[in-house]
N, C-alpha and C positions, 0 to 999 in steps of 0.2 A: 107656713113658716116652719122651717126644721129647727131642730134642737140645738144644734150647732151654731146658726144664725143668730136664736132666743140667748145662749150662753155669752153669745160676744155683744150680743145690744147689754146685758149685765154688765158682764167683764170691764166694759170700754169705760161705764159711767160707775163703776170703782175706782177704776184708775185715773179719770175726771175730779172725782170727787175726794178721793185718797181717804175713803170710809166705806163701810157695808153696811152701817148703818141707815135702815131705808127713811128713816125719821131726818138725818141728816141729808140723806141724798137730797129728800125733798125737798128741804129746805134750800141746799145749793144748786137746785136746777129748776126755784121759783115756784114751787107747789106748795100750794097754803092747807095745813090741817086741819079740821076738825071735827071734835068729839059730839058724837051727837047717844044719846041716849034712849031715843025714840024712834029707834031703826026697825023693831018688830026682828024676824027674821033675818035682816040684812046684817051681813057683816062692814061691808065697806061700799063704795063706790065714788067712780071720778068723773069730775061733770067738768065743763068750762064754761064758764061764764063772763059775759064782755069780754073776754079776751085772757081772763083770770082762770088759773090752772087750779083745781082744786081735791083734794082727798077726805072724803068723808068718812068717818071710821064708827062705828059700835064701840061706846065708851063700856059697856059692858064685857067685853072681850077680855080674855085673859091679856095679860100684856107681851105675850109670845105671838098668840094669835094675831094683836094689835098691828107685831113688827109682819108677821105674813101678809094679813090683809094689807096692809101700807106698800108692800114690796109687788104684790101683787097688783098694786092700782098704780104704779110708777111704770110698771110693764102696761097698761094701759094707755097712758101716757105718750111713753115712746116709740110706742106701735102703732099704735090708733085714734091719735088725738080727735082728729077732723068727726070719730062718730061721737064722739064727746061733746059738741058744739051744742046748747042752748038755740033756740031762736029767739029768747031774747036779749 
């Protein structure tokens, strides 16, 4: 995937969304938050479950880093849902 490609899968779901807000994005493109505390090393990660979109974040995080990692797993998302998929 070129940079070019990665800027306009952003771009498109701003203009979607009429925010940059990645906390909002999620919210309007049905990706469920949460804070987990107990992450070790991890900063984030996005899993799907039954069919549920979700973003797990390091409540530890500064709350900049929070908006990164969140923006960063929405790019996961939109890219690559299908390796995201649970078996169960």
């Amino acid at each position: 995937m070129g940079d070019e490609y990665l800027s306009k899968v952003g771009s498109d779901l701003v203009r979607r969304c009429g925010t940059r807000d990645p906390f909002e994005i999620a919210g309007d493109i049905g990706i469920d938050i949460i804070y987990n505390g107990n992450f070790g090393p991890l900063k984030g990660m996005y899993r799907v479950i039954k069919r549920n979109r979700f973003i797990f974040i390091n409540e530890n995080l500064s709350p900049r880093m929070q908006r990164i990692v969140c923006a960063h797993e929405i790019g996961h998302d939109q890219l690559h849902r299908n390796l995201a998929k649970g078996d169960a």
